[in-house]
C-alpha positions, -999 to +999 in steps of 0.1 A: -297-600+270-261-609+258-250-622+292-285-641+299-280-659+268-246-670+268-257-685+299-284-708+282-258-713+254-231-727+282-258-753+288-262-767+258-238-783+231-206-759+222-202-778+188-232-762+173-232-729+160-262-707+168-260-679+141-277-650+153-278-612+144-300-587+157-302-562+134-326-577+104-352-556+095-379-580+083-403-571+048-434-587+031-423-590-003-450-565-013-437-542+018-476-543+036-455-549+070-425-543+083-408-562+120-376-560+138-372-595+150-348-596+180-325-622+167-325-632+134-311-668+131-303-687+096-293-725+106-277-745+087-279-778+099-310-799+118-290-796+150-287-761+150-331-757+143-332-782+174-308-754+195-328-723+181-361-742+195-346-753+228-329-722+236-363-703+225-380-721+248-358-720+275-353-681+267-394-677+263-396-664+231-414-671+202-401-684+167-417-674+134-400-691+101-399-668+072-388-674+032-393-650+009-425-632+025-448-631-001-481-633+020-491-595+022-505-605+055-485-599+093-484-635+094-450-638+092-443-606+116-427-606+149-404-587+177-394-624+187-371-644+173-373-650+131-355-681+116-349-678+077-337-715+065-320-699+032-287-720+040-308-751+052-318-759+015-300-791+003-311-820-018-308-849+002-317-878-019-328-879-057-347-912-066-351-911-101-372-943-102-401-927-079-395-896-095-389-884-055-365-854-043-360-850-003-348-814+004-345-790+029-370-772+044-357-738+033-353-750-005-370-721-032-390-736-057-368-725-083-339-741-068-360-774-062-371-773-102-336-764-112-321-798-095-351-818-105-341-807-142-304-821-140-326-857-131-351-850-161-376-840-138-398-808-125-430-799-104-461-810-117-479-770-106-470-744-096-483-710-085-476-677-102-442-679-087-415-701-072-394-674-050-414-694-021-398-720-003-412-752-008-424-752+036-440-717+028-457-730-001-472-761+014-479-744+046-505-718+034-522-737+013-507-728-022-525-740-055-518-734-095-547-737-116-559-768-130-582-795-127-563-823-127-542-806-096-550-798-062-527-780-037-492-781-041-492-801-008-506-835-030-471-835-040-454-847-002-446-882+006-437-871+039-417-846+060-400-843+092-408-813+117-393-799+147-419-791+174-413-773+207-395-794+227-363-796+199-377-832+188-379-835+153-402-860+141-407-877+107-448-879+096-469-896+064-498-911+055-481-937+071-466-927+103-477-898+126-507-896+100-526-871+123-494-846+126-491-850+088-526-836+080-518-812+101-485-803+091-495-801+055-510-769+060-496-756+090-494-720+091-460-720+104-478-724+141-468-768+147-430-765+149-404-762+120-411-780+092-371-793+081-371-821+052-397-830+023-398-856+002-417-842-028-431-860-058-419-844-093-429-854-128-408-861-162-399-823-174-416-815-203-425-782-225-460-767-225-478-747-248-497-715-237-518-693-256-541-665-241-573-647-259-592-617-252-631-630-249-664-613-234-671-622-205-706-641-218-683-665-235-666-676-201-702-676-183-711-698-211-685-723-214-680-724-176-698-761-173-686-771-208-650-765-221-635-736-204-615-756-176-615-789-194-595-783-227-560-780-215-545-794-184-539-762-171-563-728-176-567-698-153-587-663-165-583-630-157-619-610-155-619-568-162-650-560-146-657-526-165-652-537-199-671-571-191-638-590-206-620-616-197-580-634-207-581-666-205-548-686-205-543-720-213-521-743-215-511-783-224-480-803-224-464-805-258-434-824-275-428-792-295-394-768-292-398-737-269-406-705-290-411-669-275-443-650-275-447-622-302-427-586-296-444-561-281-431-527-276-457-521-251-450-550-229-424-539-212-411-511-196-434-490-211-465-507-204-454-512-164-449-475-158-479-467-177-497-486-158-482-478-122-486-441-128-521-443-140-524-463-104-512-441-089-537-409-107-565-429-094-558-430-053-565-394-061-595-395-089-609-434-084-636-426-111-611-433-140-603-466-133-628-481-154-608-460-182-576-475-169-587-509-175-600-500-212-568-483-226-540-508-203-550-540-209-566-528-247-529-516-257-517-554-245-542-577-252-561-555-278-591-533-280-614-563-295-619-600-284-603-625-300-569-612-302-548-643-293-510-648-285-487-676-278-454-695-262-437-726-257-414-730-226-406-754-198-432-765-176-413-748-150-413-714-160-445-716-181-468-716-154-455-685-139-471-654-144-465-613-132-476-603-097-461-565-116-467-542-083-468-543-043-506-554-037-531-565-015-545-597-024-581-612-012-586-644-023-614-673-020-618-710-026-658-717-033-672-742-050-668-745-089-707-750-096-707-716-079-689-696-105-715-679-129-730-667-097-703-656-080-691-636-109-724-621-122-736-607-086-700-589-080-700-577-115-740-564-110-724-550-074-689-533-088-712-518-121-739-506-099-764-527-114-804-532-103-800-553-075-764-551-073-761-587-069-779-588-035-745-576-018-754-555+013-733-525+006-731-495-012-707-496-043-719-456-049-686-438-058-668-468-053-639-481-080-618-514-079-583-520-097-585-551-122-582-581-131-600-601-107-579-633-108-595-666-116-581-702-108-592-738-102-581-772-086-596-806-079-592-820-044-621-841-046-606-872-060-572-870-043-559-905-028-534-886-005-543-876+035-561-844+033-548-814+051-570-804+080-574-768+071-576-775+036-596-747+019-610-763-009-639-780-017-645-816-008-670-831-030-667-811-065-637-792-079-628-759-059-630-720-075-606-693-062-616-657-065-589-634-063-600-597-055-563-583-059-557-545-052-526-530-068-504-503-042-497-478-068-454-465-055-469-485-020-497-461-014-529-483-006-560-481-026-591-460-010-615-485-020-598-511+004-618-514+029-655-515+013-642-537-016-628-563+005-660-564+036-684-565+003-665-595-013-659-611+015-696-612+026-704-624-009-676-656-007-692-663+029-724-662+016-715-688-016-700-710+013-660-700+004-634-702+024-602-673+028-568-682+014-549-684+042-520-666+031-541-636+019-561-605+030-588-615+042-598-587+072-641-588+076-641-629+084-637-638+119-623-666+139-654-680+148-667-676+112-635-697+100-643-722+131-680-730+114-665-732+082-635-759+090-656-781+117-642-809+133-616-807+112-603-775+126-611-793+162-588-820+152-559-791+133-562-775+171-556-805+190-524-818+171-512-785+176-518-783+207-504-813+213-474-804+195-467-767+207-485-767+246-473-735+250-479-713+213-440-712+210-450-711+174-484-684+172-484-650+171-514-624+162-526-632+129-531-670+143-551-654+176-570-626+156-581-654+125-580-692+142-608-701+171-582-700+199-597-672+220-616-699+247-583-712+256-560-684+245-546-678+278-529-712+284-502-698+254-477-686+275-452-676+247-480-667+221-472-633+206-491-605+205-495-570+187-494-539+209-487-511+181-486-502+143-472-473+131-468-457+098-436-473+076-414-447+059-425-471+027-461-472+030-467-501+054-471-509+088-438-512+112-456-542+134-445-549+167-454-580+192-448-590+227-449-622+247-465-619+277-441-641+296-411-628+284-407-597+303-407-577+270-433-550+274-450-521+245-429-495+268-395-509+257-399-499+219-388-468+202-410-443+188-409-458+155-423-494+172-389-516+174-371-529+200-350-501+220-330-524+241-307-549+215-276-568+222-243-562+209-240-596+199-235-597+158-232-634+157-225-666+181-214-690+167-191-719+173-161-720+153-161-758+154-183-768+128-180-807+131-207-808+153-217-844+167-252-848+165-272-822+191-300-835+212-316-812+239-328-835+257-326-872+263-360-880+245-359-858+217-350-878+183-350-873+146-368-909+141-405-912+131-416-922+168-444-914+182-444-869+193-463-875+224-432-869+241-436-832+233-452-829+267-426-844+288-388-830+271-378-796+286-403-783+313-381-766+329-387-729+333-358-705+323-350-671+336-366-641+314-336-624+293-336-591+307-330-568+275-322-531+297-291-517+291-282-523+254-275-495+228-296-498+194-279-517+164-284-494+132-311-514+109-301-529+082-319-530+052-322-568+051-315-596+032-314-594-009-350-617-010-364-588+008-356-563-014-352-580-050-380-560-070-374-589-099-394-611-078-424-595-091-419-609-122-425-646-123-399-653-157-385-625-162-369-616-195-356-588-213-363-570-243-355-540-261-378-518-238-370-536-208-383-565-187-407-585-205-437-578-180-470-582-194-459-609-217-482-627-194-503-611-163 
């Protein structure tokens, strides 16, 4: 493959590196999947994204942009190529007067709320963490829980994005506006998403407090005051105890102040709970104990207990993700709620009726809490994003059905759990969070649910990407692509899973016009035939500006071009005759357990983990 690709790199500009490695073993931060990308490439400049997409191309391979990882889904898996924009993460421009930042694609959220802090500035939501980058978080959808919020994605004035012939192409409400809705939930399958221009807020402190209730006294207050008090409110429901946390919080002039010691809240309340976990892959029928003693030694054994913080905005809204997981969650209708959460509690308690769900919950036992947010897209001045999951005409509910993975051994109840609750979303009109589990919906199910809407997401990206340089299996197996599948010449797809030594799933792909067939993997599922190559790169690094072809552009005009720039067929890169590179065991975002933590701080027994969920 070496000597097949230095020949597309004579062709193209020598002044622009092209950093590539071929030994990257690629993770989900909760270690559900595991890929061996061929090459692994971390640009750090525009021009070098706009050589990675014309030599893909040209090569016939497809590109799947990856961050930190954290959808448990193979969304982000491939044997292709991977591009990681870690070292494409500058602020650009800071324009305190709009209270604007434009950034890098690649830029974490914690990096983008750190430099918004120097300016007196900060996100107005977040989600439970901010190890994302801020394209992975816009891409799939990502939300915090609030009414007065809707998706992160509100937040972009516009952004430019590299599509598959190397032109990158600036979109808003008021240019490109179609490729803009679009791109504002993309699921990494338009092009590259390289520059944002992001909308902050003044920084500010909040203060949180969270209360143990019963679970009548959420049901009851659900069209009153539960999600209207505070700006921002999210609950956590145990299903055997019939409890619920709720956690609230509000903007506040006061200093920060730490929430109340607790010996339990640490270390010895996360191993305590992760073996008990664990005891109950084996006997399922205590979990309902589980939930009683874990969260009654944290939160307390009667209602009403009630605890409290100040901190930044920033890290306030961040909460615990604790342990590897599967995570199944739903947007439905607010108005839907008391229903939705009576008829799976009635179907998880084995109730009369059990909620009208059409499977057996007999011997079946779910992990806790069930995970319950809001946001309010109904209002919203700013273009809507085509597959936009929530609701249009009332504020939107998200269910989240999230299974722990006890030392990354999965739960038995998996699989009935998750086709129950699913079936019950569908039948409450939800819709899937696209960067979770969901595995009982199909393509065609999602089709009916999106409409024209998904119509219109299909042609722009059609338009954009002609031949699926940018989808792989998870797009194929849960978008309606199947009538017209066959046209995606470099679309990826999965020919094996195998068992990972850490619990997952090693995932492997093929193109189908690449030459790169299920026979030329290894027994454990990767790649047999690699390069030598380490890295290519140019040493000159004062590159003049690269264009791969005359039309492509970094202006705003119009990305009909797409179809036109680059048609030109390249010879398959022949990968026979290569020794295996030993796998590496990645980059630190792959492997940094803190992540699980969405503050983390340290105390006397350790890191401060169920300070919050």
């Amino acid at each position: 493959m070496a000597d097949k690709l230095q020949q597309e790199l004579a062709k193209v500009s020598p002044d622009v590196p092209f950093r590539a490695s071929t030994a990257h073993t690629h993770h989900t931060w909760a270690k559900t999947f595991t890929s061996r990308p061929e090459l692994y490439l971390r640009p750090e400049s525009l021009e070098e994204i706009q050589k990675i997409v014309a030599l893909a191309r040209r090569c016939r391979r497809r590109l799947v942009v990856v961050g930190c990882g954290h959808s448990p889904s193979d969304l982000t898996c491939t044997s292709s190529w991977m591009v990681n924009l870690d070292n494409y993460s500058r602020v650009l421009e800071v324009d305190r007067e709009r209270k604007t930042l434009r950034v890098e694609g690649g830029i974490r959220l914690r990096a983008l709320n750190q430099r918004a802090n120097e300016v007196g500035l900060t996100m107005p939501n977040l989600g439970s963490i901010d190890e994302q980058s801020i394209v992975g978080a816009i891409s799939t959808a990502t939300h915090g829980s609030s009414l007065k919020h809707g998706l992160l994605s509100q937040s972009v004035r516009s952004l430019r994005i590299v599509l598959a012939n190397a032109q990158a192409v600036k979109c808003s409400k008021y240019e490109n506006e179609e490729l803009f809705r679009a791109a504002l939930c993309s699921l990494g399958a338009l092009g590259i998403i390289t520059e944002i221009e992001f909308e902050m807020t003044d920084a500010v402190n909040i203060e949180w407090e969270q209360t143990l209730v019963p679970l009548s006294q959420i049901l009851g207050t659900w069209n009153d005051t539960l999600w209207t008090q505070k700006e921002f409110t999210r609950v956590w429901w145990m299903p055997y105890m019939k409890r619920a946390i709720v956690w609230s919080a509000e903007k506040t002039d006061k200093p920060e102040r730490a929430p109340a010691y607790s010996f339990y809240g640490g270390s010895v309340g996360y191993y305590t709970y992760h073996n008990l976990l664990a005891v109950s892959n084996y006997i399922p029928s205590i979990l309902p104990w589980i939930e009683w003693f874990v969260f009654g030694m944290q939160y307390g054994f009667r209602t009403g207990k009630t605890t409290s913080a100040v901190e930044p905005l920033q890290q306030g809204l961040l909460m615990n993700c604790l342990y590897s997981q599967f995570v199944n969650e739903w947007a439905l209708p607010l108005s839907k709620g008391p229903e939705a959460i009576t008829r799976l509690s009635a179907w998880m308690n084995g109730e009369k009726g059990a909620g009208g769900i059409p499977f057996s919950s007999k011997g079946l036992y779910v992990h806790c809490p069930v995970e319950v947010r809001v946001s309010d897209t109904s209002s919203s001045p700013h273009p809507r994003p085509y597959l936009d999951p929530t609701v249009e005409d009332e504020p939107t509910l998200y269910l989240n059905a999230t299974l722990y993975r006890p030392y990354l051994q999965d739960p038995p109840c998996r699989d009935r759990y998750y086709e129950a609750f699913e079936w019950l979303m569908r039948d409450l009109g939800g819709r899937p969070h696209w960067a979770k589990n969901f595995m009982y919906t199909s393509s065609g199910q999602i089709g009916e649910m999106y409409g024209q809407d998904m119509q219109d997401w299909l042609r722009v990206r059609d338009e954009a990407d002609p031949e699926g340089m940018f989808l792989g299996e998870w797009h194929r197996r849960h978008l309606p692509l199947t009538a017209e599948g066959e046209k995606f010449s470099l679309m990826e797809r999965e020919v094996k899973r195998t068992k990972a030594r850490d619990g997952g799933q090693n995932w492997v792909g093929e193109i189908r016009s690449s030459g790169l067939s299920s026979t030329e993997k290894d027994g454990k599922g990767f790649i047999t035939a690699r390069p030598t190559l380490r890295e290519i790169p140019s040493e000159d690094k004062s590159s003049s500006a690269y264009s791969p072809t005359a039309s492509a552009s970094s202006s705003g005009e119009s990305f009909d071009l797409v179809h036109g720039a680059e048609a030109q067929q390249s010879s398959v890169l022949n990968l026979s005759g290569f020794e295996v590179e030993d796998e590496d065991e990645g980059e630190a975002t792959d492997r940094d357990e803190r992540r699980t933590h969405g503050n983390p701080k340290e105390g006397l027994t350790g890191t401060k983990v169920f300070d919050k969920m």
